[in-house]
N, C-alpha and C positions, 0 to 999 in steps of 0.2 A: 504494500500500500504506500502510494508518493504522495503528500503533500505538496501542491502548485499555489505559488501565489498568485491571485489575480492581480496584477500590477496596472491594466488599465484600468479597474474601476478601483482596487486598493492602496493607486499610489497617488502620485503628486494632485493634488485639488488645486484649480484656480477658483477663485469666487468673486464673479463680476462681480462690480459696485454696487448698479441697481436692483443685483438679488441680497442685499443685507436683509437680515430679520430683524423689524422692530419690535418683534412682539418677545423682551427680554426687560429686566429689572427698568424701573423709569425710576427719575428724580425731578420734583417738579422744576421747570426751567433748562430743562435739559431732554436731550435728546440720543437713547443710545440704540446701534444697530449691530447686533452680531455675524462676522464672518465665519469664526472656527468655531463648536464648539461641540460637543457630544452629539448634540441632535443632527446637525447640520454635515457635518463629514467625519462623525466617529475619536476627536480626539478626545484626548485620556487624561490630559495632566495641563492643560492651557483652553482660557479664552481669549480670542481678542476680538474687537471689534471698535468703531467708530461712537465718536460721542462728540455733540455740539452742545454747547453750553451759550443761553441764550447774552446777549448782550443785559449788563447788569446783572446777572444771575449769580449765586453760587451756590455752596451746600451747604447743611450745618454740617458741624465737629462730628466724625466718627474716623470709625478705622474699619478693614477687613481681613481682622483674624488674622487666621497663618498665613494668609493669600501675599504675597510679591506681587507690585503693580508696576507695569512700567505707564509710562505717556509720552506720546512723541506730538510735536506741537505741530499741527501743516499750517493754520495758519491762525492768526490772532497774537493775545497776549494773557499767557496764563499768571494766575497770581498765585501759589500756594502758602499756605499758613498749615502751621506745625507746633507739636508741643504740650503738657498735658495742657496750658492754658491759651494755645495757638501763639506762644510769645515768640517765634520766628517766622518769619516771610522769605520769598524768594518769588522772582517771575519768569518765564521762558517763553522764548517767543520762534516763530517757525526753522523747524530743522533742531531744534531743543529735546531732549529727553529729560524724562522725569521721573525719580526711580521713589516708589515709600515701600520703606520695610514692612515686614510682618507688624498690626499690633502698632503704629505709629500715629497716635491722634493727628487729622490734618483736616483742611478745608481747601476743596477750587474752587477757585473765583475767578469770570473774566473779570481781568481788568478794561476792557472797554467798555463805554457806555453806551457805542453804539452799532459794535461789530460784530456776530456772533466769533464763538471761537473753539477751532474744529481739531479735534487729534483724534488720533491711533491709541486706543488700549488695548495692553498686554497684563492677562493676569495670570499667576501661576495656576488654576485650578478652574474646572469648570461651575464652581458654587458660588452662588451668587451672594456672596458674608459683605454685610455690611451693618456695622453694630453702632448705632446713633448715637455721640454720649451730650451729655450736658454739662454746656463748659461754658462757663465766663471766658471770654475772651479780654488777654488784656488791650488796652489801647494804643501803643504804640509796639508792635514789635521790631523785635532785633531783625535787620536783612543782613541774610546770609549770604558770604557769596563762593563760590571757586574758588579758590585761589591757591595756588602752587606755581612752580619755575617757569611753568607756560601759559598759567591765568592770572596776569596779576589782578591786583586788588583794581577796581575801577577807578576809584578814587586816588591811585597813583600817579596818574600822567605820566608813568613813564619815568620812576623815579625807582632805584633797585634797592633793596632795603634786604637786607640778612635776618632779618623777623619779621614775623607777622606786625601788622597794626594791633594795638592793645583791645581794638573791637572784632579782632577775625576770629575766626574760629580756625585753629591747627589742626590740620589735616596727617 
């Protein structure tokens, strides 16, 4: 008895654009569509799909579980806030990735008032864990930014410094 993989219909998937499913978790002001995931062509260990996030919009405070998320920005300006009490910000903007740990309190936000604002999500699992929590947010957060031998600090101009700024975070 041989086992044959069917490799034409058991291997490589494309998934045009206009066949995304929206019929997957919502969040009001937003917009998600899935390409890969159990249902759709059988994967085991990842989702990903599209998500527009309306101009002005964002989320409250949660996190999802064990899930690894990525976000690649195609176009807009994303704002994320992080933190038990979101007291760090950071923004990305198209061509950007955006990585949250397992279990990492955070909020997206576009930052435009008038643009929606479109990325790529990658999550490590096909469950759809998203745990709401209730957070005072403080008022000003710390911005975070890159920074090592080939991102300087923005606020540098171009000035080469052997330490960090006393506001960066050491990587």
């Amino acid at each position: 008895m041989s086992e044959h993989t069917d490799w034409r219909n058991d291997g490589v998937r494309v998934i045009p654009a206009h066949t995304l499913d929206p019929n997957t978790a919502q969040t009001p002001g937003m917009n998600r569509a899935a390409a890969i995931n159990f249902a759709r062509v059988g994967a085991q260990k990842i989702w990903a799909g599209t998500v527009t996030i309306h101009a002005k919009a964002k989320t409250g405070a949660h996190h999802h579980g064990h899930l690894e998320s990525v976000i690649y920005v195609v176009k807009g300006r994303a704002r994320m806030r992080w933190g038990e009490k979101l007291e760090f910000i950071a923004e990305a903007g198209p061509g950007d990735f955006i990585y949250v740990p397992p279990y990492v309190p955070h909020q997206e936000i576009n930052a435009s008032d008038d643009e929606p604002l479109e990325c790529v999500l990658v999550r490590s699992d096909n469950e759809a864990v998203a745990i709401n929590l209730d957070i005072k947010p403080v008022e000003n957060p710390e911005s975070v930014y890159w920074v090592d031998p080939t991102h300087p600090h923005p606020h540098d101009h171009g000035h080469t410094h052997a330490h960090p700024h006393k506001d960066e975070p050491t990587r």
